[in-house]
VMD Tcl script that draws the C-alpha trace (Angstrom):
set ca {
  {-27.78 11.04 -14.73}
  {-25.14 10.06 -12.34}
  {-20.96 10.03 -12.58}
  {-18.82 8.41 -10.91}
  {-15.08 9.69 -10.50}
  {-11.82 7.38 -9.20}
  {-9.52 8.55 -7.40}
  {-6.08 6.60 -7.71}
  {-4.18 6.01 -5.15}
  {-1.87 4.03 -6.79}
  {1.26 3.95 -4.23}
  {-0.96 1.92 -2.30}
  {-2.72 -0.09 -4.49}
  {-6.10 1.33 -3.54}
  {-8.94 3.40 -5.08}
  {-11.30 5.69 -3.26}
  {-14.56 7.31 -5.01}
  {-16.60 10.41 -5.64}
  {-19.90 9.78 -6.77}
  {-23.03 11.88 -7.42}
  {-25.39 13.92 -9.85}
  {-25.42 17.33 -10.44}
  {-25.41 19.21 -7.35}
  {-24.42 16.77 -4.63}
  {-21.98 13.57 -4.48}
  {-20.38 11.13 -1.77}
  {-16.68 10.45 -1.05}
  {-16.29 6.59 -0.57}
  {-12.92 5.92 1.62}
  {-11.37 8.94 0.77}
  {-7.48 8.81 1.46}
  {-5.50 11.07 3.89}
  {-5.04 13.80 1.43}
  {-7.92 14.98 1.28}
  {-7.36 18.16 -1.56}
  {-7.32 15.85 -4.41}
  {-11.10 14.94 -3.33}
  {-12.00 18.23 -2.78}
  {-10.65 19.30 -6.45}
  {-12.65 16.29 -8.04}
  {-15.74 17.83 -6.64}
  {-14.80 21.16 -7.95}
  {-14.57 19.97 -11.27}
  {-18.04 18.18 -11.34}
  {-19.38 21.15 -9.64}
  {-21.22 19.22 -7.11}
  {-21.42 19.45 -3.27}
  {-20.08 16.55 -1.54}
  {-23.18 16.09 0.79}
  {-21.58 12.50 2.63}
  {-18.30 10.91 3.36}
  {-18.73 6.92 3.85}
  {-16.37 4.61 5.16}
  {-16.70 0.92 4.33}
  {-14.46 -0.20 7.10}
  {-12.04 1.50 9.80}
  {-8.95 0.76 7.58}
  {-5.83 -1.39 8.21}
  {-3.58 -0.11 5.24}
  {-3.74 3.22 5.51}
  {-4.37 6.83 7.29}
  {-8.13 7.76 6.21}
  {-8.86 11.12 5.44}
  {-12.84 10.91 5.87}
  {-13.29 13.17 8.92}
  {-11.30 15.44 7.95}
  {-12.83 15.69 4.76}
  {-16.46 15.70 6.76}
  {-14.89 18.78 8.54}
  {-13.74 20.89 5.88}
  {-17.14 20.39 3.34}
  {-19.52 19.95 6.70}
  {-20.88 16.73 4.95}
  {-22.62 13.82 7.23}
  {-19.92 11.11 8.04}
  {-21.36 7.67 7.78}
  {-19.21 4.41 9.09}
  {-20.61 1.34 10.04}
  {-22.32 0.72 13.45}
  {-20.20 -1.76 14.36}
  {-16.81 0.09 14.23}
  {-15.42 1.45 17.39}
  {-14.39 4.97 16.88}
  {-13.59 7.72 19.56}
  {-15.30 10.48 17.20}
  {-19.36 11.62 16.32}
  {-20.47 9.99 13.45}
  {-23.50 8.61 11.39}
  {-23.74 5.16 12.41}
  {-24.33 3.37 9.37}
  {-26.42 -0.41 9.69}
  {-27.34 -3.46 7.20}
  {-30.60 -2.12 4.83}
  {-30.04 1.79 5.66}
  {-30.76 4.02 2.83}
  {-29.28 7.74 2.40}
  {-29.78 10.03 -0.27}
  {-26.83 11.37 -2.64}
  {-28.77 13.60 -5.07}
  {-32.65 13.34 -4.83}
  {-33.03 15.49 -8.29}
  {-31.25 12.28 -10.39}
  {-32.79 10.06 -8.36}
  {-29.29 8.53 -6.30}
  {-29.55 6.39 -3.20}
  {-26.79 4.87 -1.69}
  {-27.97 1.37 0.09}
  {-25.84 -0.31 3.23}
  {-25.03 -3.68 3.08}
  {-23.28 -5.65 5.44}
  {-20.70 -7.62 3.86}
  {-18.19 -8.41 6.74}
  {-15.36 -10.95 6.36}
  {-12.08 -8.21 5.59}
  {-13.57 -6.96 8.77}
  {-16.51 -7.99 11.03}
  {-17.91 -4.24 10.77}
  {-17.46 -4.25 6.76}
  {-20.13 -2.57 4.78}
  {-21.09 -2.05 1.48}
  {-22.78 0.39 -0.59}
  {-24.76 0.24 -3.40}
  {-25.17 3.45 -5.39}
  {-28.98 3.44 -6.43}
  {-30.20 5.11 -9.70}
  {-34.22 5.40 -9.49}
  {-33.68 2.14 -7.44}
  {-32.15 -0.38 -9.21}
  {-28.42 -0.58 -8.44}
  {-25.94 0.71 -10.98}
  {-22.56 0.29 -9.26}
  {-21.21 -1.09 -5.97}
  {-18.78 0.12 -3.61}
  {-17.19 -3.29 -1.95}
  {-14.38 -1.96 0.09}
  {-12.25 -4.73 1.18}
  {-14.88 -7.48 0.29}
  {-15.95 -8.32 -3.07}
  {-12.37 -7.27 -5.15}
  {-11.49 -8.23 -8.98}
  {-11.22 -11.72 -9.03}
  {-10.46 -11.86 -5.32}
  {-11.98 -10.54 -1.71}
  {-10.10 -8.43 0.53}
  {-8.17 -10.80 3.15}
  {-9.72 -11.56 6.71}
  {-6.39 -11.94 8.95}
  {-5.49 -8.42 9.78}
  {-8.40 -8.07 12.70}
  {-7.27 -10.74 14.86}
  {-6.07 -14.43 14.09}
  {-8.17 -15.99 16.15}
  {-11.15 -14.80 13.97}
  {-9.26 -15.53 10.58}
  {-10.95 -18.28 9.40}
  {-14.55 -17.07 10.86}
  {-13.98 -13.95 8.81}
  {-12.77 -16.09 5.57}
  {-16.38 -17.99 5.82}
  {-17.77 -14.48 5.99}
  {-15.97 -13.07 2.86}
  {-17.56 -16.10 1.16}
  {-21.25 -15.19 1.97}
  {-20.79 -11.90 1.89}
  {-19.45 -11.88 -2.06}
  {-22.63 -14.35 -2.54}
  {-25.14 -12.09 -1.07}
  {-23.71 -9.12 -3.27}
  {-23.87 -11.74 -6.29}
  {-27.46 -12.63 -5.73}
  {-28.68 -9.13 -4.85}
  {-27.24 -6.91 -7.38}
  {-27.82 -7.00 -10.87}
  {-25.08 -8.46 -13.15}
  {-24.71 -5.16 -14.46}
  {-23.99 -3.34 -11.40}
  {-20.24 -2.31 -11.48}
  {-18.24 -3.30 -8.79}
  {-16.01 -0.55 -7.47}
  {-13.38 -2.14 -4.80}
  {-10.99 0.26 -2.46}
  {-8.18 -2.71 -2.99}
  {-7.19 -4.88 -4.96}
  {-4.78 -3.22 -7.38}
  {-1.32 -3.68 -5.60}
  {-2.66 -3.25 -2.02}
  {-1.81 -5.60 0.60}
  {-4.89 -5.48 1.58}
  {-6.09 -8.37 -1.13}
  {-5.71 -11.77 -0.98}
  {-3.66 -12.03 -4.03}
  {-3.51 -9.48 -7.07}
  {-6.22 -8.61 -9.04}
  {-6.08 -8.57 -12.47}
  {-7.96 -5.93 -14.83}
  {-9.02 -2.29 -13.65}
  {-13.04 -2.80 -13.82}
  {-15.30 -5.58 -13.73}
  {-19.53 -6.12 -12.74}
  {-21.22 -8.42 -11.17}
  {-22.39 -10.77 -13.29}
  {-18.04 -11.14 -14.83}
  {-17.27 -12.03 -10.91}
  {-19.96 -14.38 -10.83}
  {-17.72 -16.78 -13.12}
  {-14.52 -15.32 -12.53}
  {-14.65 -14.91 -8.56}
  {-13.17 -17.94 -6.67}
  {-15.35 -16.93 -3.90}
  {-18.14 -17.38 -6.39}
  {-17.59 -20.33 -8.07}
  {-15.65 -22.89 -5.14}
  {-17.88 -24.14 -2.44}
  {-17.23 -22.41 1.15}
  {-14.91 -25.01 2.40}
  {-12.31 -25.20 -0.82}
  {-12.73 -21.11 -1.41}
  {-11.87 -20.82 2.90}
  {-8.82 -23.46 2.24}
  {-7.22 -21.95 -0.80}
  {-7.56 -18.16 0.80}
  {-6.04 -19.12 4.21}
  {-3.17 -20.65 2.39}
  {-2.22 -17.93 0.06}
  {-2.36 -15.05 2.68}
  {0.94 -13.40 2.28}
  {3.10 -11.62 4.85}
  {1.27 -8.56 7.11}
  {3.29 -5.19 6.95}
  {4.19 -4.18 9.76}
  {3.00 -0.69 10.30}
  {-0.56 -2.26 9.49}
  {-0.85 -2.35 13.21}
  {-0.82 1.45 13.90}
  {-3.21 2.16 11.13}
  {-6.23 0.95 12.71}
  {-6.40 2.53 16.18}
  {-5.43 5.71 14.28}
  {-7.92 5.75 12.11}
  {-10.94 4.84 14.75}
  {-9.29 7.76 17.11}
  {-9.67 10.26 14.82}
  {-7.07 11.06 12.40}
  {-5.32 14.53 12.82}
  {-5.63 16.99 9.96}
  {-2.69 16.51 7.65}
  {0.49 19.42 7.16}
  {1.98 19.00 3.87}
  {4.08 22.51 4.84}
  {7.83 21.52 3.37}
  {9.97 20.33 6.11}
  {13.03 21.98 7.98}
  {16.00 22.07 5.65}
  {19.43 20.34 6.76}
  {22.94 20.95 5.61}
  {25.21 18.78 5.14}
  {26.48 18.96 8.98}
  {22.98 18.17 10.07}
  {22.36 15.18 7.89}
  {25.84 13.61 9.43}
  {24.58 14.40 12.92}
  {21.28 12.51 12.48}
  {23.20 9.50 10.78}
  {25.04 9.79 14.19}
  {21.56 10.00 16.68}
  {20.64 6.65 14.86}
  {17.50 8.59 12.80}
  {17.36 7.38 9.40}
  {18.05 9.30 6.45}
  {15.96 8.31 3.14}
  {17.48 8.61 -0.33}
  {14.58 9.14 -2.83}
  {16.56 9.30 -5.68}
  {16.18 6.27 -7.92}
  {18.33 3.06 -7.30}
  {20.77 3.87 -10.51}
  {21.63 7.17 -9.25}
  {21.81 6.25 -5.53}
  {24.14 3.02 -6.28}
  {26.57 5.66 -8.17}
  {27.06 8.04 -5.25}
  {25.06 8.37 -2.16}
  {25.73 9.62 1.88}
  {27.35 6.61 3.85}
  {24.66 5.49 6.18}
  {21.69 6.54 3.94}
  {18.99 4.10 2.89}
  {17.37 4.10 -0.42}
  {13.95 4.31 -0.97}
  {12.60 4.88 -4.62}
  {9.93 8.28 -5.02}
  {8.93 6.34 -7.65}
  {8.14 2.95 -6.16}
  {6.07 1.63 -3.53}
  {7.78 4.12 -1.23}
  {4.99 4.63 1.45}
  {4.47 0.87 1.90}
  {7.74 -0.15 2.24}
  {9.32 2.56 4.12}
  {6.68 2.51 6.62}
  {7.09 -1.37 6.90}
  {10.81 -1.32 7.52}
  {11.11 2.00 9.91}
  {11.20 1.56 13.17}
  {7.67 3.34 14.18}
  {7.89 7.10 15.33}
  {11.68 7.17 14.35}
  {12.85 10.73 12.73}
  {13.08 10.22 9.14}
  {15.32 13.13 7.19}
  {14.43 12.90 3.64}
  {16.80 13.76 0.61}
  {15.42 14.66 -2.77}
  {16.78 15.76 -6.34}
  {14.17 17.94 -6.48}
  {11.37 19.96 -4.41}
  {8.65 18.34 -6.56}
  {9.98 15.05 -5.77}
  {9.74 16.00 -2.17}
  {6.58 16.91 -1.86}
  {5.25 13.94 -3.58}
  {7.21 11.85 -1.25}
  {5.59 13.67 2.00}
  {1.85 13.80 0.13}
  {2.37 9.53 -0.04}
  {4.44 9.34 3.49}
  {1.21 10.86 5.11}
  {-1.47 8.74 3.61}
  {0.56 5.29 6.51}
  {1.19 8.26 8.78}
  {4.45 9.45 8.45}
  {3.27 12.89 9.25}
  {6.39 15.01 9.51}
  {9.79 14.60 8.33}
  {12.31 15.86 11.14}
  {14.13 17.78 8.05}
  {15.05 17.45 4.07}
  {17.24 18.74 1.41}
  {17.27 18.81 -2.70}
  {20.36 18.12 -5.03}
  {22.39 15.69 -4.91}
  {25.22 14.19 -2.80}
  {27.91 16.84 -3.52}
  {25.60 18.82 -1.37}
  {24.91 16.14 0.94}
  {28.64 15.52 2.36}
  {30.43 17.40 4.68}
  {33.66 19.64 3.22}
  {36.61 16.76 2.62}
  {33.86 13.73 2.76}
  {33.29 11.70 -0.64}
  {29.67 10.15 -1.88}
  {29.63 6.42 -0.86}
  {28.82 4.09 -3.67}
  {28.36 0.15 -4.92}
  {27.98 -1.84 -8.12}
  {25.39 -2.64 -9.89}
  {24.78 -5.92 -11.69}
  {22.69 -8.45 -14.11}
  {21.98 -12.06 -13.61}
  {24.39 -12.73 -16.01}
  {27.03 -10.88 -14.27}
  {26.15 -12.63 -11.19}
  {26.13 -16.61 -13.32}
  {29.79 -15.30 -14.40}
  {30.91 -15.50 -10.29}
  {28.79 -17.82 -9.01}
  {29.38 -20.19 -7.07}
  {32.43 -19.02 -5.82}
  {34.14 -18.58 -2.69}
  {33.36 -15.45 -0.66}
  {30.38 -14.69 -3.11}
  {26.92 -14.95 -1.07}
  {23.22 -14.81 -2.96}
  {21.02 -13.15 -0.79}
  {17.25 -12.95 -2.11}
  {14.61 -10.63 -0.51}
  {11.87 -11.74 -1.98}
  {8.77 -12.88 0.59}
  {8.31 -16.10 1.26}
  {5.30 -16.69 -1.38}
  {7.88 -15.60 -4.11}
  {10.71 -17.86 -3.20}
  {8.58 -20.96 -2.93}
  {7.62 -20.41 -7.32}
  {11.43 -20.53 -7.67}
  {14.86 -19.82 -5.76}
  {19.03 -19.32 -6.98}
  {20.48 -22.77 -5.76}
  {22.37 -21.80 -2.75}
  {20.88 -18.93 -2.27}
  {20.44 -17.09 1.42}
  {16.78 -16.10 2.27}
  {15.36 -13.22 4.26}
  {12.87 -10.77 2.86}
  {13.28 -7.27 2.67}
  {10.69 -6.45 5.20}
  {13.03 -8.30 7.93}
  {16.61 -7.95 6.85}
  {16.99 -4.22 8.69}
  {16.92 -6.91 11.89}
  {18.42 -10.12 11.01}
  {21.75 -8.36 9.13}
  {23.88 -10.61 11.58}
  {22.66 -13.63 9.73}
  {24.05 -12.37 6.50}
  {26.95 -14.37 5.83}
  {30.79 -13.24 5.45}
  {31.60 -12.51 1.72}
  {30.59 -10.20 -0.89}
  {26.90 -10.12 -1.12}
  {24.74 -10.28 -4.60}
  {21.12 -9.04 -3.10}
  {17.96 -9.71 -5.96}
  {14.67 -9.21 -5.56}
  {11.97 -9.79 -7.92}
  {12.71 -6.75 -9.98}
  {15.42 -4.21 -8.41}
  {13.54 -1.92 -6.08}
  {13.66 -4.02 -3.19}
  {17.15 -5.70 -3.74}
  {18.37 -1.23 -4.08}
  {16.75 -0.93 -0.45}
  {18.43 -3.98 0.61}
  {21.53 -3.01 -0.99}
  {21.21 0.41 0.85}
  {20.59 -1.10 4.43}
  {24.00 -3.47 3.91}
  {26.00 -1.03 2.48}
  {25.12 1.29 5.64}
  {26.13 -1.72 7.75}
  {29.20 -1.67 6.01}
  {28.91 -4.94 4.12}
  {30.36 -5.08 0.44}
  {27.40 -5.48 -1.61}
  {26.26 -5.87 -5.32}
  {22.93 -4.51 -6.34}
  {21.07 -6.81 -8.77}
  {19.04 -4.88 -11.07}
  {17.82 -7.31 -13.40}
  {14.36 -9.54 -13.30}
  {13.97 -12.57 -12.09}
  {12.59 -14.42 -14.47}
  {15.48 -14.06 -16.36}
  {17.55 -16.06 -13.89}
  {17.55 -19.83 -15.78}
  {18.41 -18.21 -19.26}
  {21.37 -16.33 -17.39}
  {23.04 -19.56 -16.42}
  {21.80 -19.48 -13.31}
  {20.11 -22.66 -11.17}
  {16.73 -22.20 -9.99}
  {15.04 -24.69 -7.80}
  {11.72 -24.92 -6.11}
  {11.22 -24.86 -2.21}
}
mol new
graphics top color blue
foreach p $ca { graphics top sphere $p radius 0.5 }
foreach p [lrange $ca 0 end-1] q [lrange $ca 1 end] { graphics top cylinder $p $q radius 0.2 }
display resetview
C-alpha cells in the first residue's frame, strides 16, 4: 500500500508532495516552510527517507535542503542543475527506493522544456507506475511555460515541453495520476488549469501538447505566455545557492512614531487588512496588500527588491500568516509590524487617510466626463478579451513606476475583480492622487452601461 499526501500551497498556485508507505516517504518540491511537511509525515508516521527536486525553481524560495537537514534524508536534484550545495545528482532512468517493504520506487525521467534540467518522477508500486510527479512539465491541461530560463532558448524549450509531455504519455500507463507542482494559479503555467486531478490517459485527449502537432502546440504556447513577475529573477540563483533556513520569529513592533518615520526613509509600509476596511481608514502613505489574496506574488512583484517592508495587521494570526507566505518569494524579515487598526497606527493629532469605493454602475453614472479618468490594471492578456472605451492602460505590476503617466483628474482604477484595482488604489492615493476604488467584476461592465471594446 502506498499514500500520497498534497500539500497546498495555494498563495502561489502550487502543490508540493509527500509520498510513501508505512515507514518511509519522499517530499517532492517541498516549499520554504518546511514544518507543514514535517507535520504531514508525523501524521502518516513515516520517515521521510528523500527530498527530490524536479527543477531549481523560478517562482519560489524552496525549502528542500533545509528539509534534507533537519530529517537527514538524501537530497536528490537533477544532474544538470547548477547548485553551490552537496547533493544526490539525480539523471534520466535512475531508480531510488521510497519504501522497499510496499514495494515503492521512484523512477527519473527527464522531461526538460520548463527548464533544460527538468525531471520527472514516477512513483513505482511493485513496478508499474501509479502516479507521476511532473513538476513544471506535464500540468492539467497545460505544461509549465519555457521562457523564464533565458529567451534565447524559449522556443527550443517549448519543442521540449512537447516531447517531453509525449514521452510521459507513451510511457506511463493511462492510469498513472499526474501530480503537477503548478498549474493551479501559479505563474509558472502557461495558462490556468482547470480541475484539481487528472491521469494520463484524460491528458492524452485533453492536453494541447498531446493532441496539436509540435509546430501548432509551439505557436499557440509562445503566443499566450503572459507577463514574467518580476522577483522571478531572484528566485533562481537563490534557490541553486542554497536557501537559508527560514525565521518565522514575530518581527520588531513599531509605534505609531516609527511607522511615520519609515513612510519618511522611503520603506514601504503594507496594509494587510482587506481592501473594504483599508479604503475606509488607513495611514497616508501605506499600500494595501490583501492577507487574503495573492499577497506573496504580488507584493514581491511590485517591491522594490531588498527594500524594508513594515507590515500592519488586525491581528497577530493574520501576521504570521502573512510572514509564513512572504518567506516562501523570500521576503525573509520584516524590518517591524504592528496589530489593530489605524487609530493605533497615527501619530497623536493625525487622522486615518481614506477613499471611496465604487461599482461599475457608479462609475457608468460619471462617465465620460470631464476630469474623470478610467485607469485599468489588468495585464495585457486581460485587456485584449475586452477594455472600458477610453480607458487608460497600465497593469498593476508597473504602475508603482509609470504614476507620472496617470492623467490629471479623478481616477476610477478596476481590475478584474477588486484586489488589484485596492493595491492600485493604495499606491495613487499614497502619491496623493484622488482616486476611486472599483470593487465590482468585470464582467459586469456592458450590463452597467458601460462600453467595452476589444484591442
Amino acid at each position: 500500500m502506498f499514500f500520497v499526501d498534497t500539500i497546498e500551497v495555494s498563495g502561489l498556485g502550487n502543490r508540493s508532495y509527500l509520498a510513501g508507505g508505512e515507514r518511509t516517504a519522499v517530499a517532492v518540491d517541498p516549499p520554504r516552510d518546511v514544518d507543514q511537511v514535517i507535520a504531514a509525515a508525523a501524521r502518516r508516521g513515516v520517515r521521510i527517507a528523500q527530498v527530490v527536486e524536479t527543477h531549481v525553481h523560478n517562482d519560489y524560495v524552496t525549502g528542500g535542503l533545509e528539509l534534507a537537514r533537519l530529517t537527514g534524508a538524501a537530497y536528490l536534484v537533477p544532474a544538470g542543475a547548477r547548485v553551490s550545495f552537496a547533493r544526490v545528482p539525480v539523471h534520466d532512468g535512475d531508480r531510488t527506493r521510497i519504501d522497499t517493504a510496499a514495494g515503492l520506487t521512484l523512477r527519473a525521467l527527464a522531461t526538460p522544456g520548463h527548464t533544460p534540467h527538468h525531471t520527472s518522477y514516477a512513483l513505482e508500486e511493485n513496478g508499474t507506475a501509479v502516479a507521476v510527479f511532473t513538476g513544471g512539465s506535464l500540468l492539467i491541461g497545460t505544461v509549465g511555460r519555457p521562457d523564464l530560463v533565458e529567451p534565447r532558448l524559449t522556443e527550443q524549450l517549448a519543442r521540449a515541453q512537447h516531447a517531453s509531455a509525449h514521452r510521459l504519455a507513451a510511457e506511463l500507463p493511462d492510469g498513472t495520476a499526474v501530480l503537477p507542482t503548478h498549474g493551479f494559479g501559479s505563474f509558472c503555467s502557461s495558462s490556468r488549469a482547470e480541475g484539481g486531478d487528472t491521469t494520463i490517459g484524460k491528458e492524452k485527449v485533453s492536453n494541447e501538447a498531446l493532441t496539436r502537432d509540435v509546430d501548432d502546440f509551439v505557436a499557440g504556447l509562445l503566443a499566450g505566455l503572459d507577463d514574467i513577475p518580476a522577483y522571478y529573477t531572484h528566485m533562481g540563483p537563490a534557490n541553486a545557492a542554497g536557501p537559508a533556513p527560514l525565521d518565522l520569529t514575530p518581527p520588531a513592533v513599531a509605534d505609531a512614531g516609527e511607522i511615520a518615520a519609515r513612510l519618511a526613509a522611503g520603506e514601504w509600509v503594507v496594509d494587510l487588512r482587506n481592501r473594504v476596511a483599508f479604503a475606509a481608514g488607513h495611514v497616508s502613505g501605506s499600500f494595501n496588500f490583501e492577507a487574503e489574496g495573492q499577497l506573496a506574488t504580488y507584493l514581491a512583484w511590485l517591491i522594490p527588491w531588498g527594500r524594508p517592508v513594515t507590515l500592519l495587521a488586525e491581528s497577530p494570526e493574520q501576521l504570521a500568516t502573512a510572514q509564513r507566505e512572504l518567506v516562501r518569494v523570500g521576503i525573509d524579515r520584516p524590518a517591524a509590524a504592528a496589530t489593530g487598526d489605524p487609530g493605533g497606527w497615527v501619530r497623536e493629532g493625525e487622522a486615518p487617510a481614506s477613499f471611496p469605493r465604487a461599482t461599475l454602475t457608479d462609475l457608468a453614472g460619471r462617465y465620460p466626463a470631464e476630469g474623470v479618468v478610467v485607469l485599468d490594471v489588468r495585464r495585457g492578456s486581460e485587456r485584449a478579451g475586452g477594455c472600458i472605451e477610453g480607458s487608460v492602460h497600465i497593469p498593476v505590476h508597473l504602475l508603482h513606476r509609470r504614476l507620472d503617466e496617470v492623467p490629471a483628474g479623478q481616477v476610477w482604477v478596476h481590475c478584474a475583480g477588486g484586489m488589484r484595482a485596492a493595491i492600485a488604489a493604495s499606491l495613487l492615493d499614497a502619491a496623493g492622487r484622488e482616486v476611486v476604488a472599483v470593487d465590482d467584476s468585470f464582467d459586469a461592465a456592458e450590463k452597467a452601461g458601460l462600453t467595452v471594446r476589444t484591442v
